[in-house]
C-alpha positions in Angstrom: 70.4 50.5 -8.9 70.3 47.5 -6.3 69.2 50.5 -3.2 66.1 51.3 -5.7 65.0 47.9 -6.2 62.3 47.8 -3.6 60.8 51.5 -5.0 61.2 49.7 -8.7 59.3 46.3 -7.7 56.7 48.1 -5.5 55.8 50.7 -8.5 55.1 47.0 -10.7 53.2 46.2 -8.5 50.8 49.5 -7.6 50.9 50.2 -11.3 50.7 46.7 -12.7 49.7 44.2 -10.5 45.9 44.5 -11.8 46.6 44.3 -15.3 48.7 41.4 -14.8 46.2 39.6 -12.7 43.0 40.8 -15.2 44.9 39.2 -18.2 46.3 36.4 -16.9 42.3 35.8 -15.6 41.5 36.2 -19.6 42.9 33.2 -20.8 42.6 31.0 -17.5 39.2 31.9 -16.0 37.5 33.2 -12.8 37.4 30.2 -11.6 41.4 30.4 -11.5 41.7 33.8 -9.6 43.7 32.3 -6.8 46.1 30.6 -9.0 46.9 34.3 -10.6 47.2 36.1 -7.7 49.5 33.9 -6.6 52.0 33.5 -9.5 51.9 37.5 -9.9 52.7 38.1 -6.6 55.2 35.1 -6.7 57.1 36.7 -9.7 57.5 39.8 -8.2 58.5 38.4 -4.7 61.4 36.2 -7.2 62.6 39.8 -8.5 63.3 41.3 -5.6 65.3 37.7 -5.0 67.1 37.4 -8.4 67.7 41.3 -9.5 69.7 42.7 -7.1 72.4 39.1 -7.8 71.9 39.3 -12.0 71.1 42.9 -12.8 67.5 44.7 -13.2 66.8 43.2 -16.8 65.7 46.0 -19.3 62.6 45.4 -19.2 61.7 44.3 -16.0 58.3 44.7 -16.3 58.0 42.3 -19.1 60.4 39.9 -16.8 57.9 39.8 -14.2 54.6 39.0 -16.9 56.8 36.0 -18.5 58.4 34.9 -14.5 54.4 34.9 -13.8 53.4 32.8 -17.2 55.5 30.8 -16.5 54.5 30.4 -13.0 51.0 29.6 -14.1 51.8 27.1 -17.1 53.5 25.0 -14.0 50.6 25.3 -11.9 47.9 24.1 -14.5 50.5 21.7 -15.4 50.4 19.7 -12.1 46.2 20.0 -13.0 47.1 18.4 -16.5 45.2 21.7 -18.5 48.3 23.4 -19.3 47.9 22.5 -22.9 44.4 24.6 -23.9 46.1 27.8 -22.6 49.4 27.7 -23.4 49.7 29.4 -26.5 47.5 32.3 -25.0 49.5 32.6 -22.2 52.7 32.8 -24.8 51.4 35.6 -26.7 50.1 37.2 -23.8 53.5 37.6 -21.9 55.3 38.7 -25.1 55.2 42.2 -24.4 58.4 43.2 -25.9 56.8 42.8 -29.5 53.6 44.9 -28.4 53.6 48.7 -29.2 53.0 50.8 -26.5 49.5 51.7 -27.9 48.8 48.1 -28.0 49.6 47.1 -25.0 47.5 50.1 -23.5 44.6 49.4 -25.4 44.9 45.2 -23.9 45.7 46.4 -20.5 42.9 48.8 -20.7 40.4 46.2 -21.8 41.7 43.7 -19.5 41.3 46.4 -16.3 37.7 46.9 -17.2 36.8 43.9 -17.6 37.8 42.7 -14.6 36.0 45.6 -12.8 32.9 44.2 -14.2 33.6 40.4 -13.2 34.1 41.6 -9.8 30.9 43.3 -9.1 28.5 40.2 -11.3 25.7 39.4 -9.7 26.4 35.9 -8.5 29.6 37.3 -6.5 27.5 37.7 -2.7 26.6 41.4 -2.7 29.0 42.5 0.3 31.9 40.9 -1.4 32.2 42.8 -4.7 33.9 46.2 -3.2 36.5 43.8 -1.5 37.2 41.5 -4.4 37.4 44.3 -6.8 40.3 46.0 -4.3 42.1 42.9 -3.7 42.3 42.2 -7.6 42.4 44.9 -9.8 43.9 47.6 -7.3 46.2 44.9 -5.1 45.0 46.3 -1.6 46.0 43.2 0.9 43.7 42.5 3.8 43.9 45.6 6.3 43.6 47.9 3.9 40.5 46.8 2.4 39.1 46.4 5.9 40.6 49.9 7.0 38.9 51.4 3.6 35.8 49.9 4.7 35.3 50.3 8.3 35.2 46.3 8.4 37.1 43.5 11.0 40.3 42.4 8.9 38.5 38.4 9.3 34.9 39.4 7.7 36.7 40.9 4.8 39.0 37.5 4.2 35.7 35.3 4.6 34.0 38.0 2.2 37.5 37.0 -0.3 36.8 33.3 0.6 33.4 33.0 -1.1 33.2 35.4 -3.7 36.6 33.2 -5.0 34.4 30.0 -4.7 31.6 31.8 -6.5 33.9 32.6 -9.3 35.3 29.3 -9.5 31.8 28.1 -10.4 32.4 28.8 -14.0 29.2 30.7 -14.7 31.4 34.1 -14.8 32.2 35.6 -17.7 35.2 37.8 -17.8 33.6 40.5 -19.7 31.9 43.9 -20.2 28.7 43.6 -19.0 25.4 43.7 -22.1 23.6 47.0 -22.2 20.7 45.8 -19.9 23.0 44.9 -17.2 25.4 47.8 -16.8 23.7 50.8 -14.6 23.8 48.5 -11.9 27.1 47.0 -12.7 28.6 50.3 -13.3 27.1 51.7 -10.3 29.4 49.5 -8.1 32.4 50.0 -10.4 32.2 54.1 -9.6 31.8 52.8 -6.0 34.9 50.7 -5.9 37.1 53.5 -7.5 35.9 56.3 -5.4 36.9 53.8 -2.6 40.1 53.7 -4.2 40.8 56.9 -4.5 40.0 57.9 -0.4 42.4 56.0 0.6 44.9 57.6 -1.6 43.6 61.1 -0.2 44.3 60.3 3.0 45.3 56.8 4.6 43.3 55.3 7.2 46.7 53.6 8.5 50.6 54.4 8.2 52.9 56.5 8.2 52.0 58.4 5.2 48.2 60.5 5.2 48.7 60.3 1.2 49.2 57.7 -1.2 49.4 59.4 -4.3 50.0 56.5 -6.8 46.1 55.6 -5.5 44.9 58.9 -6.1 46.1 58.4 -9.7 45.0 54.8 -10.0 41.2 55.9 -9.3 42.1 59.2 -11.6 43.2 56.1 -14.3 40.4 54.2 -14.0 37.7 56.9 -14.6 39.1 57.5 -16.9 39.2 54.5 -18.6 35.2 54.1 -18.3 34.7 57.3 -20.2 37.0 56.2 -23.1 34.4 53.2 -23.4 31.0 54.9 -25.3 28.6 52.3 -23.0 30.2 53.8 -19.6 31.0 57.4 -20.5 27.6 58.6 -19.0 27.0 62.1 -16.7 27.8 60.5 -13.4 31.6 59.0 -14.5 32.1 62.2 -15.5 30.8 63.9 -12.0 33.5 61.2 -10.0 35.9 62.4 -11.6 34.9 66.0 -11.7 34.9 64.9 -7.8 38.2 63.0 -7.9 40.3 65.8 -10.0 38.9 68.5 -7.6 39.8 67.0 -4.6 43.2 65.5 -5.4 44.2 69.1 -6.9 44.8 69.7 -3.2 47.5 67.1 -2.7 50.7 69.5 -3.3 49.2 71.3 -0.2 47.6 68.3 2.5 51.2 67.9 4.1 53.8 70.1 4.8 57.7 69.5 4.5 57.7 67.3 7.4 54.8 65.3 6.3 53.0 66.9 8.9 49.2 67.5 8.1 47.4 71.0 6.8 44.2 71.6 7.4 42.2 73.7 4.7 42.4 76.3 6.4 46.3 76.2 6.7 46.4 75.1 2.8 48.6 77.4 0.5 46.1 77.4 -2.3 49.3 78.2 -4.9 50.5 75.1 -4.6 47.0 73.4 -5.7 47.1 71.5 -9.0 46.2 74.0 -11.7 45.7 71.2 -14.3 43.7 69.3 -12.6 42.0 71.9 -11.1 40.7 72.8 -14.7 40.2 69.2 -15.6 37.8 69.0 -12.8 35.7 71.6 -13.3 36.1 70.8 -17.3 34.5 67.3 -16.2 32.0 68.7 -13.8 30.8 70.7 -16.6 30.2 67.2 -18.7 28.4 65.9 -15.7 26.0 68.7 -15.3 24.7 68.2 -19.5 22.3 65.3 -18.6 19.2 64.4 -16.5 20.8 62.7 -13.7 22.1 64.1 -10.3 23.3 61.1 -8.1 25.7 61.7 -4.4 29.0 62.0 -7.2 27.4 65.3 -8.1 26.5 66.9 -5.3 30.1 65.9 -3.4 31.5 67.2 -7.0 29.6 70.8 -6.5 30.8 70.8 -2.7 34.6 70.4 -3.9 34.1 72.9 -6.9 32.9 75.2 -4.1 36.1 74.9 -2.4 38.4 75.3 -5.4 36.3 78.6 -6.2 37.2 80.7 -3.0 40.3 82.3 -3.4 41.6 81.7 0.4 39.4 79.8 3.7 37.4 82.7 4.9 35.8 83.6 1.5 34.5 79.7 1.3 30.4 79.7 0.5 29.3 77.3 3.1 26.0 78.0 2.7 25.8 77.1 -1.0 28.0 74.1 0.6 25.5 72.7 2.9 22.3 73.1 0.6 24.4 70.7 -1.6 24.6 68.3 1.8 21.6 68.8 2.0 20.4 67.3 -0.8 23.4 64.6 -0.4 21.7 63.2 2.2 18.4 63.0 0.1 20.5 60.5 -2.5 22.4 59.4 0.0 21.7 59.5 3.8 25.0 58.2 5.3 26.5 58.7 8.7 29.6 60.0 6.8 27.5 62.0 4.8 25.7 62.8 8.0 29.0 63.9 10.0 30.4 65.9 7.1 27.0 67.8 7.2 27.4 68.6 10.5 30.6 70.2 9.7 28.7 72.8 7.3 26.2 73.1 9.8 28.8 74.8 12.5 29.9 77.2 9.6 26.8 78.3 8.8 24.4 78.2 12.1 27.2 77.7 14.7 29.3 75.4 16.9 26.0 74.1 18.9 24.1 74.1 15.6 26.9 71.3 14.5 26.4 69.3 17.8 23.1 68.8 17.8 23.6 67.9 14.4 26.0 65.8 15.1 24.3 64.4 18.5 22.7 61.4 16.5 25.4 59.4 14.9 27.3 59.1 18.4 24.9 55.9 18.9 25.9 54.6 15.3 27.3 51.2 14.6 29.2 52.0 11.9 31.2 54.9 13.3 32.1 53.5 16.1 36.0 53.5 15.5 35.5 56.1 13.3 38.3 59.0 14.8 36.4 61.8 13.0 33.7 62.2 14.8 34.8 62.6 18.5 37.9 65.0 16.7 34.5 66.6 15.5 32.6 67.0 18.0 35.7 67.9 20.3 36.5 70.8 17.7 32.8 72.0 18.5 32.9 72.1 21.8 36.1 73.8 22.2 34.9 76.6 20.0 31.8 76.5 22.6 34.4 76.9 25.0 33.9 73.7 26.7 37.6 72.7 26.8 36.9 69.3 29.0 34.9 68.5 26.8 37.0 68.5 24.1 39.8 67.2 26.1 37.4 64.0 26.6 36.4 63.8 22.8 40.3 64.0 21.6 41.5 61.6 23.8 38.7 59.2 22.7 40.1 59.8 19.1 43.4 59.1 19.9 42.2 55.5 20.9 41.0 54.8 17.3 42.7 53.9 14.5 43.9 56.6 12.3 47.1 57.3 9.4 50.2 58.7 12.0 49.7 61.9 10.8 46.2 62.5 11.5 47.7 60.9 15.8 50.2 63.6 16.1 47.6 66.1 14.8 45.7 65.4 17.5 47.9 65.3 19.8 49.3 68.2 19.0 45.4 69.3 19.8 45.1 67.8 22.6 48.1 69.5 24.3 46.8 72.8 23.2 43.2 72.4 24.5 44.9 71.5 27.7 46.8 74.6 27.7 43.9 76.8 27.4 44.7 78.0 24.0 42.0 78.9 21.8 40.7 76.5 18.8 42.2 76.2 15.5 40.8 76.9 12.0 39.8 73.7 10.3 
């Protein structure tokens, strides 16, 4: 058991770490985020100390929430306000004596009400997506900045003062009134979709999928639409989206962990399940009024899972839905996948001159996608310098391992003169 301890104390914390952090939060307060994160991280750090020398207990997750209470009573101890919380925090690290249907239904309440603290208005507006990942899903640092395209120091000064807004005490720890939630709820779907990308496919490591993520943004949509005030068309269109898109998971890498493309995808080993769930919630999404991005990106994965191999995809029914993407939402991602349709439908210079525009773009940059774009274009233009150029510009940026020796496995192709793979 001691060789699995690492794999045991990890799972904790992908699986727990925000429900610990949301309910310890409950009885302390915003305004004591730091102290929580840093008594849950502490007790877990202490298992990985004290198990392997006195045995995993048998229930270690309940070992780590008492190691953290206990944590925290010291901590508000030394502040001299130990007293007003300490019978909460008793109860709440008593988890032995709590059915499992209990216990869902606290962590459940706890998780969504954090979501909600992190993205109130008095937290500054470009620190909500960050604080949300750093406390309910327990990215660190890079991550988040990876996830977000941002400098790993602008994302820790974003942490710095949406702590110090939350420490003002005007925060409630709460589900937002009816009033408030569309826009609340609006950065919630955000957060978790953001969650669930870099599950899909890493933007760093050694590893293009982290599946535990994928199911954590699965977990959390889910979660909204067992609450009647959040259940609305376009929770049920993300994870319409989500479902459809991690269906493919059994069939991104190959044995070696070596990356498919779509077009090298054995669509047996898709997800049947959630394949069905997906379209089952894409169905739900479709019964109201609204069509937001979550749709259209929803109808553009259903599109996918309805060919029955690569050549028989509809890409002209996929890029009318980009094209009305980019009416909700005109993004340079949005812009760059667009382009990608574009080439299917009208041809490889039809996709470069769509793509032409974002190459003067801020905020792709070190983006790797678009030069292994555009270097895909112009090889099947038959402009292998070209593509040469673009691929080695890629391999310069940050990318997942995976996604290097893919290109580089491009790269010496194109040099050989061989002719351009599928997508």
């Amino acid at each position: 058991m001691t060789g699995n301890l690492p794999h045991l104390v990890d799972d904790l914390f992908r699986h727990r770490y925000g429900g610990m952090v949301a309910g310890l939060c409950r009885v302390l307060g915003p305004g004591k985020l730091d102290l929580v994160e840093d008594v849950v991280q502490e007790a877990l750090l202490r298992a990985l100390r004290v198990w392997p020398a006195e045995g995993v207990p048998e229930n270690p997750e309940a070992w780590v929430f008492r190691v953290a209470r206990n944590l925290a009573l010291d901590g508000l101890r030394r502040q001299k306000v130990a007293s007003r919380v300490e019978g909460e925090l008793q109860q709440w690290a008593r988890h032995e004596a709590v059915s499992d249907a209990e216990e869902h239904e606290g962590l459940r309440d706890d998780t969504l009400r954090m979501l909600f603290l992190c993205s109130h208005p008095a937290v500054p507006a470009d620190a909500r997506v960050p604080l949300i990942l750093k406390t309910v899903c327990g990215f660190g640092v890079p991550a988040i900045a990876a996830a977000l395209l941002q400098k790993e120091a602008t994302i820790a000064q974003r942490l710095v003062r949406a702590k110090a807004k939350l420490q003002g005490g005007e925060v409630a720890l709460e589900v937002p009134a009816a009033h408030e939630l569309g826009s609340r709820l609006a950065l919630v779907l955000q957060v978790i979709y953001l969650l669930f990308n870099e599950g899909h496919r890493a933007h760093r490591g050694e590893d293009l999928v982290q599946k535990e993520l994928v199911d954590e943004a699965v977990r959390l949509a889910a979660l909204l639409l067992e609450l009647p005030a959040t259940a609305t068309p376009t929770v049920h269109a993300l994870l319409a989206l989500m479902l459809l898109l991690g269906a493919r998971l059994p069939a991104r890498v190959d044995a070696t962990g070596e990356i498919l493309t779509l077009a090298q995808q054995d669509r047996r080993l898709w997800h049947r399940g959630w394949l069905a769930a997906g379209f089952r919630e894409f169905e739900a999404s479709i019964a109201g009024n609204e069509l937001t991005p979550y749709h259209c990106e929803a109808a553009i994965a259903a599109a996918h899972a309805c060919a029955k191999d690569y050549a028989s995809t509809d890409w002209p029914r996929i890029l009318a839905e980009y094209d009305r993407l980019v009416e909700l939402s005109d993004t340079p991602i949005v812009r760059l996948n667009r382009a990608v349709a574009v080439a299917k439908v009208a041809g490889p210079a039809a996709g470069l001159a769509a793509l032409q525009p974002l190459h003067a773009d801020r905020a792709l940059a070190e983006y790797f996608l678009l030069p292994a774009t555009a270097a895909q274009l112009h090889w099947e233009c038959g402009d292998r310098q070209r593509a040469a150029r673009c691929l080695e510009q890629a391999l310069a940026m940050p990318c997942a391992e995976p996604e290097r020796r893919l290109l580089q496995r491009r790269l010496a192709a194109c040099r050989a003169g061989e002719p351009p793979p599928a997508w």
